[in-house]
N, C-alpha and C positions, 0 to 999 in steps of 0.2 A: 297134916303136918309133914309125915313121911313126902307127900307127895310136892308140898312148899320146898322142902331141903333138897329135891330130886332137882326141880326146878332152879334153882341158886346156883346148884351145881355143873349143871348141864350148860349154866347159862356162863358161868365162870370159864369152863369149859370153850365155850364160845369166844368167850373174851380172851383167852391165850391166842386161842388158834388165829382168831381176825387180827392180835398182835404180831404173831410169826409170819403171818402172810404181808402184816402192813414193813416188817422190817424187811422182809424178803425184797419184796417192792422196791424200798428203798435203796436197797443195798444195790438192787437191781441197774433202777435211775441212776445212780451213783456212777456204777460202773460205764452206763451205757454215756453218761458226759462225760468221763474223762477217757473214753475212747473218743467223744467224735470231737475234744480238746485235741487229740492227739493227732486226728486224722485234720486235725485245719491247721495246725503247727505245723503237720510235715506240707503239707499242701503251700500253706506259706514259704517253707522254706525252699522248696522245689522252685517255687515261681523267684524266689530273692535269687536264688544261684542262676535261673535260668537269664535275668536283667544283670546278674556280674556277669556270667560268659558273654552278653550280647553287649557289654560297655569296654570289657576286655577284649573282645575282634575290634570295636569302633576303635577305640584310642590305639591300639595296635597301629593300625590302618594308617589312623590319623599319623603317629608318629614316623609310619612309614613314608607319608608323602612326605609330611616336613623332614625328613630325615634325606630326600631324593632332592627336594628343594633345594636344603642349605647347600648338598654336597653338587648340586651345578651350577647354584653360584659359585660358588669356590673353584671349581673349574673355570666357569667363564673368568672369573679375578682373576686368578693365576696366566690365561690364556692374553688375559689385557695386559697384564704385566711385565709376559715374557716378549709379549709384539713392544712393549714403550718399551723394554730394558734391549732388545735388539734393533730397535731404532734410533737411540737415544744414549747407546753406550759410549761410544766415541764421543760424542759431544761432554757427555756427565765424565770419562775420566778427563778432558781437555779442561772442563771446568774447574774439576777438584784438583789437578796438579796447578790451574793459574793460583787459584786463591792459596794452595800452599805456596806457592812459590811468589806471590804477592804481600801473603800475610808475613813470608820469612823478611826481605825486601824493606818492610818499613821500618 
């Protein structure tokens, strides 16, 4: 009997210990995913910012040509404008005083 109750005990004994080691365990696992969460979260994030800085030089870029574009057409316009309006002046004020002075007239 002495030696049935030693038994129960030892085994009970058992049974704690294989529990504290199975939480251990767990607690373990636990930890060990929500580091390697962490570590593919930052890893994620690293590679997102790395595709905003490289869409942020594109469009930059981008906005640079179209920005070099718009501002030589507008050069060449102005350029057009200023060769018609000095080719073209004398005749356009000779025009604009007939028609005033036509429109006065009738």
């Amino acid at each position: 009997m002495q030696n049935m109750i030693q038994k129960i005990i030892e085994a009970d004994s058992k049974a704690k210990q294989l529990e504290q080691e199975n939480r251990k365990a767990a607690e373990d696992e636990k930890q060990r995913i929500e580091e390697e969460a962490e570590t593919i979260y930052r890893e994620y994030m690293e590679k997102a910012q790395e595709e905003i800085t490289k869409n942020d030089e594109y469009l930059e870029k981008k906005y640079e040509r179209n920005l070099s574009d718009v501002t030589a057409k507008q050069e060449s316009a102005l350029i057009r404008m200023r060769a018609d309006f000095e080719q073209n002046r004398d005749r356009w004020a000779d025009e604009i005083v007939s028609r005033v002075l036509g429109q006065g007239a009738v």
